[in-house]
C-alpha positions in Angstrom: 19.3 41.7 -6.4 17.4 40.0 -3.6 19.1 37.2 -1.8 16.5 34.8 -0.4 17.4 32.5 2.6 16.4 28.6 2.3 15.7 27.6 5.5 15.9 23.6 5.4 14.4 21.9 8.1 16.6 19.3 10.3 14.5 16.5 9.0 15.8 17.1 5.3 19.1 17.8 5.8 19.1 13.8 7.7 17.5 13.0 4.3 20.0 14.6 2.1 23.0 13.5 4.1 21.8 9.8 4.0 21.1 10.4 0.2 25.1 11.4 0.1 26.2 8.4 2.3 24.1 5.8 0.3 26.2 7.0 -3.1 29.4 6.7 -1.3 28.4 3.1 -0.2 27.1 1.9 -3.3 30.4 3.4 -5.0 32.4 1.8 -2.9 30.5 -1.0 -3.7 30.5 -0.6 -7.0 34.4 -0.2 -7.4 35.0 -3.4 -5.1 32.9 -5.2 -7.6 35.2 -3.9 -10.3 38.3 -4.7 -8.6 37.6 -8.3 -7.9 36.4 -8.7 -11.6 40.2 -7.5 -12.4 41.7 -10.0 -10.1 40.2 -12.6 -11.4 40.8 -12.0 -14.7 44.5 -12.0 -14.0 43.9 -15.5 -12.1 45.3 -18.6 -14.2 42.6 -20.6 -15.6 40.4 -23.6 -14.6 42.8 -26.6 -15.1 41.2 -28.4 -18.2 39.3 -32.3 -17.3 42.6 -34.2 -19.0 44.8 -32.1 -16.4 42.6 -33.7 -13.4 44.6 -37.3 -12.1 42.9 -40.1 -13.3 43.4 -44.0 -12.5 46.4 -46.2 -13.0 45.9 -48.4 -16.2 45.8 -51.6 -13.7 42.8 -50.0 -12.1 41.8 -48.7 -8.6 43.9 -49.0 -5.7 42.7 -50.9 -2.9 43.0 -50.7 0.9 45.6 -53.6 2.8 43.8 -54.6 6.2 46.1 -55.9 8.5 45.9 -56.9 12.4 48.6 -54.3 14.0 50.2 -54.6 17.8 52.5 -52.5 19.8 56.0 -52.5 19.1 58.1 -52.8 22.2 60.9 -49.3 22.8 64.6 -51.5 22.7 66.0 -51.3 25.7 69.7 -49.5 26.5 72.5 -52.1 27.1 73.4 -50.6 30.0 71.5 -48.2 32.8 73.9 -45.1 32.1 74.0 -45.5 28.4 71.0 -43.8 26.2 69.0 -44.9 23.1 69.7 -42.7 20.1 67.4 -41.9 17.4 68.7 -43.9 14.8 68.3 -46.9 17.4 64.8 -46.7 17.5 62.5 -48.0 15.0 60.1 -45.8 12.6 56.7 -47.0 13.7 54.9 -47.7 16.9 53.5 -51.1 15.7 54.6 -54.2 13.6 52.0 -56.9 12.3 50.7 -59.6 13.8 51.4 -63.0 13.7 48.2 -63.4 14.0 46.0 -61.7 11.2 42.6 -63.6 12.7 40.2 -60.3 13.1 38.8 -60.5 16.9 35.2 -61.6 16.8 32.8 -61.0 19.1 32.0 -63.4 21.7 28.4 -64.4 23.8 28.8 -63.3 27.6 31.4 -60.6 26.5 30.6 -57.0 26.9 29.4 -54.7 24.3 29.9 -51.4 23.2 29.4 -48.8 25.7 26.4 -47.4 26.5 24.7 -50.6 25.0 23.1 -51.5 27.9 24.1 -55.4 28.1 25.0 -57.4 31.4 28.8 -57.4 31.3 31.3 -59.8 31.5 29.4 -62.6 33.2 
């Protein structure tokens, strides 16, 4: 029996070893692939167009404008006593009186940045 030695240059063993790595990768690859295919088949399904909200029967709701101002914080009765929080109100603002939008007016500034005079 004669034994012979293989001598394998450096260059093929970087070729063989990067073979072996790209398997492993494109296993791993492969089994992530199957894994997320088996989550999602556990996953409930696509909720069905007559599950989806639709509009009321008296049709689509509509925004309410309204003019707002700042509501005023009560004031204590005394200096030493303190407002609780069932004292003060919900929201920072309560309508107007008023529900006039504010128009723009001629000689009154503009936006800024626009480039007009001013207040003259």
């Amino acid at each position: 029996m004669s034994f012979e030695i293989l001598a394998v240059s450096q260059q093929q063993l970087n070729v063989f070893w990067a073979f072996i790595g790209g398997m492993v990768i494109s296993g791993a690859l492969i089994w992530a692939v199957r894994l997320g295919m088996s989550v999602r088949d556990r996953e409930p399904p696509c909720p069905k167009p007559e599950d989806h909200p639709h509009l009321p029967d008296s049709g689509p709701v509509y925004e309410e404008r309204e003019v707002r101002e700042p509501d005023e914080v009560p004031r204590a009765g005394q200096e030493s006593e303190r407002l609780m929080p069932h004292e003060l109100r919900h929201c920072a603002s309560k309508r107007c009186e008023n529900q006039q939008r504010k128009r723009w007016s001629p000689g009154s500034s503009g936006a800024f940045g626009s480039g007009g005079p001013g207040h003259v």
